[in-house]
C-alpha positions as a printed Julia matrix, in Angstrom:
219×3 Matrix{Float64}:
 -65.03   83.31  -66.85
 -61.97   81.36  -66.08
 -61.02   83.48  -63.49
 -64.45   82.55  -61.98
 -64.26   79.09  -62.04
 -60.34   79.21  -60.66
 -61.84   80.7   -58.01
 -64.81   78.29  -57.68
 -62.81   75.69  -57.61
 -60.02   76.86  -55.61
 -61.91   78.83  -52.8
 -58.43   79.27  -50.75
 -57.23   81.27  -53.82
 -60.5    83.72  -53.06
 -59.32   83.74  -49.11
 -55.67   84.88  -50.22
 -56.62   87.29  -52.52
 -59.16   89.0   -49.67
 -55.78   88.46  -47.26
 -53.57   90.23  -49.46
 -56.02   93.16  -50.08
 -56.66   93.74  -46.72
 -52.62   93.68  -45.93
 -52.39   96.27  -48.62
 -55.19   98.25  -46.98
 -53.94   98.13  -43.93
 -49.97   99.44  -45.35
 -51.9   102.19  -46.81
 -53.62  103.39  -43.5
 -50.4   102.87  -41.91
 -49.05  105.78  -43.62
 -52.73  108.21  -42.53
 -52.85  109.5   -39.78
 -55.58  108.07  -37.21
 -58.07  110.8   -37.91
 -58.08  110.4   -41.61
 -58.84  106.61  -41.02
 -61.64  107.59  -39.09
 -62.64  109.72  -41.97
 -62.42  106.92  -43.92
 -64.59  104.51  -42.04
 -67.07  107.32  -42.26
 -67.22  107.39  -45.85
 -68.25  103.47  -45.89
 -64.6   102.13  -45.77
 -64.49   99.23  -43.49
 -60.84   98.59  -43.66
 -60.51  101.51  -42.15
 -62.83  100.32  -38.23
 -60.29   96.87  -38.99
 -57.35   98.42  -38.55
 -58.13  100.48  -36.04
 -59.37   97.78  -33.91
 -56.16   96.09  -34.84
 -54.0    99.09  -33.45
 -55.99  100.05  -30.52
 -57.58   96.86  -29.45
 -55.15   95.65  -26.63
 -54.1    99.05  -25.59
 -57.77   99.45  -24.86
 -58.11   95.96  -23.13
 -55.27   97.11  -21.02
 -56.25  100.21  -19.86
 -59.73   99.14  -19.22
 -58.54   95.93  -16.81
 -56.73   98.36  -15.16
 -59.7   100.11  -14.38
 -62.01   96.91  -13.9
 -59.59   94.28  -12.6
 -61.85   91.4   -14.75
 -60.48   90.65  -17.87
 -63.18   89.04  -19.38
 -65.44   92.37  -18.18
 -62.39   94.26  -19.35
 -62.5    93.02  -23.3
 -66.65   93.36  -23.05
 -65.89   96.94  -22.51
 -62.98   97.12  -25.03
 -65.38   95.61  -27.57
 -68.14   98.02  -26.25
 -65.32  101.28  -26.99
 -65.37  100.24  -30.69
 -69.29   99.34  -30.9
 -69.55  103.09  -29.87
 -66.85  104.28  -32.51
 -69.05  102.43  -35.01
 -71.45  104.27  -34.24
 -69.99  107.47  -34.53
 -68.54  107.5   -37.42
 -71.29  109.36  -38.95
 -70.94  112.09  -36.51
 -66.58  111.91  -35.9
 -65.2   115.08  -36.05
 -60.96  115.22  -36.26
 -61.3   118.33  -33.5
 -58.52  116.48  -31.45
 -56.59  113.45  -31.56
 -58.29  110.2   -32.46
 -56.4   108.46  -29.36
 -58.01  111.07  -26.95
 -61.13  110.73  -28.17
 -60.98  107.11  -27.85
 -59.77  106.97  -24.53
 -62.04  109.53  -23.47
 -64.74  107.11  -24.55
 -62.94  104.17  -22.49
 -62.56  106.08  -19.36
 -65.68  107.27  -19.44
 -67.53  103.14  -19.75
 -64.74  102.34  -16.92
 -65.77  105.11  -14.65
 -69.5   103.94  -15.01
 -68.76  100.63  -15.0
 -66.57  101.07  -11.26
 -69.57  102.99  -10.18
 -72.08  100.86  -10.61
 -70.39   97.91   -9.79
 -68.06   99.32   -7.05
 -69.29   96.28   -4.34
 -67.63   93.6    -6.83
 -64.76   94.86   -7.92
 -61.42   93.03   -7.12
 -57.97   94.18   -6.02
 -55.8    94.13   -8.29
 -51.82   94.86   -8.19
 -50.92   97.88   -9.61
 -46.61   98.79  -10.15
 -45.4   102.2    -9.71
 -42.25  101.34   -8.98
 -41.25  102.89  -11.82
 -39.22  106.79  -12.09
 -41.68  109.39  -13.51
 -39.45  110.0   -17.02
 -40.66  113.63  -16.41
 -40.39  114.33  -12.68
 -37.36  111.91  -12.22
 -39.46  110.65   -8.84
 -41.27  107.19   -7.78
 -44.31  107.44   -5.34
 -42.38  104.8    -3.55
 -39.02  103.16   -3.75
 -38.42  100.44   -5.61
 -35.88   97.97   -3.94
 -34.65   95.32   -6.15
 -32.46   93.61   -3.72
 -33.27   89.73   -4.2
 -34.03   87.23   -1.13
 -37.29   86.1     0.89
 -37.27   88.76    3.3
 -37.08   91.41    0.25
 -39.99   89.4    -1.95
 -42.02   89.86    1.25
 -41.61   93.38    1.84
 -42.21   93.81   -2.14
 -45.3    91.89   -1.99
 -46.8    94.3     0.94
 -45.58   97.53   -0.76
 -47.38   96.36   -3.96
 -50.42   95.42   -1.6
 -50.36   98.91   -0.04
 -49.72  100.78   -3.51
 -52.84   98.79   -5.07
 -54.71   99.97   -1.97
 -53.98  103.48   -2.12
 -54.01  104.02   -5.99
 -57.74  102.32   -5.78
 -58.52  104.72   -3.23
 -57.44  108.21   -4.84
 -59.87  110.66   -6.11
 -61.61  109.16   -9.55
 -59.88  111.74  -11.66
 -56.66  111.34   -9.94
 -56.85  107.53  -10.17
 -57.45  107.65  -13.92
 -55.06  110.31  -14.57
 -52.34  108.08  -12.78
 -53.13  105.14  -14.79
 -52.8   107.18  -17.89
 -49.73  108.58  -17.23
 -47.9   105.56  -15.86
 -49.48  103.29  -17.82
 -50.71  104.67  -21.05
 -47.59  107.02  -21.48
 -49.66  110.04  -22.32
 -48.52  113.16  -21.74
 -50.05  115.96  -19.87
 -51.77  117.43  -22.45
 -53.36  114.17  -23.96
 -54.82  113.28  -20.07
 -56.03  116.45  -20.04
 -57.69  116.47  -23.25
 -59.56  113.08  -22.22
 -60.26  114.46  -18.78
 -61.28  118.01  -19.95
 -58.71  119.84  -17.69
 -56.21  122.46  -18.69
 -52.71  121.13  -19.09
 -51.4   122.87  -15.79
 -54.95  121.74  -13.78
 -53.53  118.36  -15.28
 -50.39  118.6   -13.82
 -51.66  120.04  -10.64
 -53.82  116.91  -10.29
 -50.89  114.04  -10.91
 -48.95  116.08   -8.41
 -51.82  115.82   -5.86
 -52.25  111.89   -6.62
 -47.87  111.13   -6.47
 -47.9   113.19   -3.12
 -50.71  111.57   -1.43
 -49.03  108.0    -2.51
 -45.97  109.0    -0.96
 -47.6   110.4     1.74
 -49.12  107.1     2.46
 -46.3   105.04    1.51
 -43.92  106.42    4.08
 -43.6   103.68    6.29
 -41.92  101.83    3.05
 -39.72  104.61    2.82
């Protein structure tokens, strides 16, 4: 009864003690792996959807502006992701990785979402400067040479990469974005796309040699 009354009195006490639990919930599904938490949430445990959100929540918003260029449409959609892990936790089934599964679910509201609003969507500047840590290539080349004239030329290679990425092939453009951006492997863009690993790698192969292709001139 004291304890109650402590805790009447002293509702912050209540709000520290919730903190702390949830801190040690979320050390505990630290150690699970992502599956199991899913699992979890399944079972009724809501600590579990928490700290999954937590972990996966601006990865998602990421990867969906990159698909959507509108980052207030971009954390509707994140937020939309998770409504639809909610709702399948009844029916989640650890058959692959949780993190394919989930972005399966992403690229799948992005694609639709492009579609159907493919009259407003908005450039946006998209960097592939960077080497390919597995191919050891660049769809262009990135020239880090400081001075106006070098800004300028930087700002219409980035302006003709955005261009060119945006127009690729659907499943080209979101295989690209996961590999560059996401820093999944073959086999994980595969798994969300539904294509082999080697149809996977036959397909970012197609996508870097039509960018250089186009890119040429900045060659």
């Amino acid at each position: 009864m004291e304890d109650m009354a402590t805790l009447a009195i002293n509702p912050r006490l209540l709000e520290s003690l919730q903190a702390a639990e949830t801190h040690h919930a979320a050390g505990e599904f630290a150690q699970m792996d992502d599956a199991a938490v899913m699992l979890e949430l399944r079972t009724g445990n809501m600590a579990g959807f928490d700290f999954l959100i937590q972990k996966y929540r601006k990865p998602i918003i990421h990867f969906m502006y990159r698909m959507v260029h509108n980052q207030a449409v971009a954390e509707e959609l994140a937020q939309e992701v998770f409504l639809r892990v909610y709702r399948s936790r009844e029916t989640y089934r650890a058959e692959a990785r949780f993190s394919t599964w989930l972005y399966r679910i992403a690229t799948n509201l992005g694609v639709n979402y492009a579609r159907d609003n493919r009259h407003e969507r908005a450039a946006s500047t998209v960097y592939l400067d960077e080497t390919d840590a597995e191919t050891g290539t660049t769809p262009d080349v990135a020239d880090t040479t400081p001075g106006a004239e070098t800004n300028m030329l930087r700002r219409e290679r980035m302006n003709a990469i955005r261009e060119h990425v945006m127009a690729l092939p659907e499943r080209q453009r979101m295989a690209v974005l996961m590999h560059k951006y996401e820093g999944m492997d073959y086999k994980q863009i595969g798994d969300v796309l539904k294509l082999s690993e080697s149809a996977t790698k036959s397909l970012l192969f197609r996508a870097y040699q039509t960018l250089r292709d186009k890119l040429k001139a900045f060659v």
